[in-house]
ZADRENVEX-763235 format. One line per 4 residues: number of its first residue (from 1); their letters; for each residue x, y, z negated of C-alpha. Coordinates in Angstrom, 1 decimal. Last residue first. Example, Ala and Ser with C-alpha at 12.3 -4.5 7.8 and 13.67 -1.06 7.14 Angstrom:
BEGIN
2) sa) 13.7/-1.1/-7.1  12.3/-4.5/-7.8 .
This chain:
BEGIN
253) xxxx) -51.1/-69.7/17.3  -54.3/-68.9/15.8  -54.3/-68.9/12.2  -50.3/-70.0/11.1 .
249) xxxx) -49.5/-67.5/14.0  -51.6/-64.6/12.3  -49.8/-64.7/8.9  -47.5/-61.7/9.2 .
245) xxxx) -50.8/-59.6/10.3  -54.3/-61.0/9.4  -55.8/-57.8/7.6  -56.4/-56.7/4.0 .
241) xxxx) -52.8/-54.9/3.5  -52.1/-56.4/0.4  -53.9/-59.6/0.9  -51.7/-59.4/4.5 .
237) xxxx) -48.2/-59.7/2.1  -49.8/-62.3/-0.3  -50.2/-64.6/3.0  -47.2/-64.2/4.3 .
233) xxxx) -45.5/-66.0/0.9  -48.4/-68.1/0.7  -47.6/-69.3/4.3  -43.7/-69.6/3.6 .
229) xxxx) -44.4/-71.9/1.2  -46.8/-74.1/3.3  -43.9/-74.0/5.9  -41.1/-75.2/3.8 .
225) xxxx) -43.3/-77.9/2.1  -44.0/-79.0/5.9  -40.0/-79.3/7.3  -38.8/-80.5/4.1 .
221) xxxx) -41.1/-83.5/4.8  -40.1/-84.2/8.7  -36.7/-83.3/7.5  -36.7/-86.5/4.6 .
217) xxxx) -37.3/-88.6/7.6  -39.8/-89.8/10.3  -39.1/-91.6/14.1  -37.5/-94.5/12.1 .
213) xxxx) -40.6/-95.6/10.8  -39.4/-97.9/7.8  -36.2/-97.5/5.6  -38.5/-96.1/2.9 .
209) xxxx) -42.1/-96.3/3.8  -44.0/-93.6/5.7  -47.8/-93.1/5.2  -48.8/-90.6/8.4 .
205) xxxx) -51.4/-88.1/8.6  -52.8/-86.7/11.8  -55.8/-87.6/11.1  -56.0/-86.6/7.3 .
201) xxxx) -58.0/-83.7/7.3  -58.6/-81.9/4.0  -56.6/-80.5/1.2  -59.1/-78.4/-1.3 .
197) xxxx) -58.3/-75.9/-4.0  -61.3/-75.4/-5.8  -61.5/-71.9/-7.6  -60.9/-71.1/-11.3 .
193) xxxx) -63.5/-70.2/-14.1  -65.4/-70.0/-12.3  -65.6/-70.9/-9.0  -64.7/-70.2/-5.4 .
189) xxxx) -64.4/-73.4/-3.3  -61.1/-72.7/-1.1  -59.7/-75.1/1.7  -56.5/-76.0/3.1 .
185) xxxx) -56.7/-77.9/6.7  -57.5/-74.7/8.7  -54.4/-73.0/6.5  -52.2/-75.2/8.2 .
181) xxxx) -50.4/-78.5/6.9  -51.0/-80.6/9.9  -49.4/-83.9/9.6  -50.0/-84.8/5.7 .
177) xxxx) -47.0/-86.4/5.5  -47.8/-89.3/2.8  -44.4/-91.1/1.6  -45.6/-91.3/-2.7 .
173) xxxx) -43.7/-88.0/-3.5  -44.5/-86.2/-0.2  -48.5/-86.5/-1.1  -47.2/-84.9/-4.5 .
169) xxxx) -45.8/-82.4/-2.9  -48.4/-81.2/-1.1  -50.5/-81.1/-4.4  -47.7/-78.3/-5.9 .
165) xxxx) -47.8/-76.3/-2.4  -51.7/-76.3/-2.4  -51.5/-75.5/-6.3  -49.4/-72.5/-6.0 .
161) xxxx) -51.2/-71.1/-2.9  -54.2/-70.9/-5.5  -52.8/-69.6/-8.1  -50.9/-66.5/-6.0 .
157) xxxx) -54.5/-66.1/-5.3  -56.1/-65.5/-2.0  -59.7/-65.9/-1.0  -60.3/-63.3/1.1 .
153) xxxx) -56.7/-62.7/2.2  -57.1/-66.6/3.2  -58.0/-70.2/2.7  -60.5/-71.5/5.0 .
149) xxxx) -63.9/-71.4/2.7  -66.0/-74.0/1.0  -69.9/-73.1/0.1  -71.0/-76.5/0.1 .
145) xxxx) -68.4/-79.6/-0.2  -69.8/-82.4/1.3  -68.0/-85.4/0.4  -66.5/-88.0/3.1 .
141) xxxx) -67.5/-90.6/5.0  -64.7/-91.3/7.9  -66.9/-92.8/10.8  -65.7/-95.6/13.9 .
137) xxxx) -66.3/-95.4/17.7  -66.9/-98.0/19.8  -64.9/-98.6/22.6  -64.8/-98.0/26.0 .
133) xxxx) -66.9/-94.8/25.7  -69.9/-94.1/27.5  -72.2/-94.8/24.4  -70.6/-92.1/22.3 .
129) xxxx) -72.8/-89.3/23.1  -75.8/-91.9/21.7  -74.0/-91.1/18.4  -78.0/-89.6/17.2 .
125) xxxx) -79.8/-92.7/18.2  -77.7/-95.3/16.3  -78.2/-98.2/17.1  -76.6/-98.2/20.7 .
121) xxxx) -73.9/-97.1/19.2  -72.9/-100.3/17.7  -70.0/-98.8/15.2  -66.4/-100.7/15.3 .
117) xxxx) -66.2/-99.5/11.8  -67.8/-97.3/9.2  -65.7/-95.8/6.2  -65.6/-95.4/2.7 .
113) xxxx) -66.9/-92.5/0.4  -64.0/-90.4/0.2  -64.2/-87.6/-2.7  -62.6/-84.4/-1.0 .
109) xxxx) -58.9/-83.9/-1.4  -57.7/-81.4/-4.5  -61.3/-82.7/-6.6  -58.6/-84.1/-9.5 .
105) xxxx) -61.0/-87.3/-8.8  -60.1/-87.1/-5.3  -56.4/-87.1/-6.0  -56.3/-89.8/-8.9 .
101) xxxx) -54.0/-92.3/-7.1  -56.1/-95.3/-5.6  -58.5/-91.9/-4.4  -55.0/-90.9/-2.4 .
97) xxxx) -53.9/-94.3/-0.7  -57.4/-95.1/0.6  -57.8/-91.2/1.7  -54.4/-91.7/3.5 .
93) xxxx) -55.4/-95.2/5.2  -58.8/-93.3/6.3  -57.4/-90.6/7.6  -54.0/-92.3/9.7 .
89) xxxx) -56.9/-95.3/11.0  -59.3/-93.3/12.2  -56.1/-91.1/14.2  -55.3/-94.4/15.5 .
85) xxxx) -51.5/-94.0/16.3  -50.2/-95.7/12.9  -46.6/-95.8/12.8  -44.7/-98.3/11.5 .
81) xxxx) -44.2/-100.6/14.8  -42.5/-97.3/15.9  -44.0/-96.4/19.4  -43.5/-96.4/22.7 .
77) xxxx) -44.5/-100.2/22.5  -47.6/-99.6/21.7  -48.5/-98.4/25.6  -50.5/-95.3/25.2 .
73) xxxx) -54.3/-95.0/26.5  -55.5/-96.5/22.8  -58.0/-93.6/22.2  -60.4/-94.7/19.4 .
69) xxxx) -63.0/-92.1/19.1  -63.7/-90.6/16.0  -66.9/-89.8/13.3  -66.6/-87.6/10.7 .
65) xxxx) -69.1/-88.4/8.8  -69.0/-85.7/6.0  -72.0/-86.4/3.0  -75.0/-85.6/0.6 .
61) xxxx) -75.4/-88.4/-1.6  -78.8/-89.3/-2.5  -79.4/-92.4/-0.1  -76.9/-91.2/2.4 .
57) xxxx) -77.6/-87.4/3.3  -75.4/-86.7/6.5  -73.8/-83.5/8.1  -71.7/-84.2/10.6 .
53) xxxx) -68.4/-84.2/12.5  -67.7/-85.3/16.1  -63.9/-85.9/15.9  -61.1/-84.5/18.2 .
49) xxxx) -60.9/-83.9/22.4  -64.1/-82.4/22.6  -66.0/-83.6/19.5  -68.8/-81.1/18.2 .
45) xxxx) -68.2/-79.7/14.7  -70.6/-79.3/11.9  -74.0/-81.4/13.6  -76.7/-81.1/11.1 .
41) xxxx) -78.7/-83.2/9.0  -78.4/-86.7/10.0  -80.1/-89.2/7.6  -78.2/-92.2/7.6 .
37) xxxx) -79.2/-95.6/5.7  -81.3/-96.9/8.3  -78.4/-96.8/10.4  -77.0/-99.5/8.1 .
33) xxxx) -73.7/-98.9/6.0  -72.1/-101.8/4.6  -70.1/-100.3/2.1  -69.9/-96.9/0.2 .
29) xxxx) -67.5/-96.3/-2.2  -68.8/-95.2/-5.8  -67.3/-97.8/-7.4  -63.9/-97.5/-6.0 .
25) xxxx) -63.4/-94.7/-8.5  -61.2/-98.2/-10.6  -58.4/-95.3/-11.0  -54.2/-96.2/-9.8 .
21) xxxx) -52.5/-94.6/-12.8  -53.2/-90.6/-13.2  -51.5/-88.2/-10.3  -48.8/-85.7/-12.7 .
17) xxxx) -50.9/-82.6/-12.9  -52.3/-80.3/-10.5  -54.1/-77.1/-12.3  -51.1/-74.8/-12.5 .
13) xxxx) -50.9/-73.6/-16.0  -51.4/-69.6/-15.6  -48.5/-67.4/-14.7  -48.7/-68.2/-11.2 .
9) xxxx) -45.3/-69.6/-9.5  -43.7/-67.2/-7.2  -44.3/-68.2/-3.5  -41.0/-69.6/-2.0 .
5) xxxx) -38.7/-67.1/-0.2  -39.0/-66.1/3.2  -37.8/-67.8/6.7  -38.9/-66.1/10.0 .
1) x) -41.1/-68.2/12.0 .
């Protein structure tokens, strides 16, 4: 992709601040989840090769399970001891990391409500695709957010590009690559009297310590800040137009 200058920052104060000291919002995590406890609404994305996602009311909560398949078929020692290859295990270590630090209160990452482990499929009816698996699955639960679009021309704001590049940053500050910085992953909840800028998708995240995990660096970070900035920068050229043109590779490719 061609390289472009940085988006210009908005004229209004941009909404993410410095993250607040580690928050006690562990309170409203959810913990030993019973089938009982599930009602399933709807089914939001079907698995394939990624997560089965729903649509589940928990007690009075409306939430996101997103529910994921552990596929340990490579030999561990291909890897750096430091990096995590569970995709359940990248989300729900980068959720734990971001609630401890103020994101989902700031409302820039949905509110995460826990998780469910090593889940016995044979009670619950509606993961019954799961019961040919060698292993039992385990569930992200997340909030629902209603109304929530993929960031684009519809949507666009130099404000909101703004924040998605300043929030990026921040996960870069305390060692979280986010993975998959594309606009799928970036979310919009219009509001007054200013939208709801929304990371999601943590699965391909990775938490990298100083010194540690020798297959990351400082070019693996450089690398997404550049190309969320170079997004917003596309992006304000299709608003202008009113079609997917420049940005069409950061959609579909």
């Amino acid at each position: 992709m061609p390289s472009v200058e940085p988006p210009s920052q908005p004229s209004a104060t941009p909404f993410t601040q410095p993250s607040p000291p580690a928050s006690s919002s562990s309170a409203d995590l959810l913990t030993d989840v019973q089938p009982s406890d599930v009602e399933f609404l709807d089914v939001l994305k079907t698995g394939g090769r990624g997560p089965t996602i729903f649509k589940v009311k928990i007690g009075d909560r409306l939430c996101i399970m997103k529910v994921s398949q552990f596929r340990g078929q490579h030999d561990s020692s291909t890897f750096d001891v430091d990096e995590e290859v569970r995709l359940f295990l990248r989300e729900s270590r980068a959720y734990r990391l971001l609630k401890d630090k103020g994101f989902c209160e700031r409302g820039v990452i949905p509110n995460f409500y826990g998780t469910i482990e090593r889940i016995d499929v044979g009670l619950w009816p509606d993961l019954c695709d799961f019961k040919g698996d060698l292993l039992p699955p385990d569930a992200v639960l997340l909030e629902y957010i209603p109304n929530v679009e993929r960031c684009g021309i519809e949507n666009f704001s130099e404000d909101n590009l703004s924040r998605f590049s300043l929030v990026l940053r921040e996960f870069h500050e305390l060692g979280l690559l986010h993975g998959d910085p594309y606009p799928r992953n970036m979310l919009v909840a219009r509001q007054q009297p200013r939208d709801r800028v929304v990371w999601i998708d943590f699965d391909c995240a990775q938490i990298v310590r100083p010194g540690y995990c020798k297959d990351y660096g400082e070019n693996d970070f450089d690398e997404e800040q550049r190309l969320v900035d170079e997004f917003g920068v596309l992006l304000a050229k299709d608003a202008k137009t009113g079609k997917i043109d420049k940005t069409w590779l950061y959609y579909y490719a």
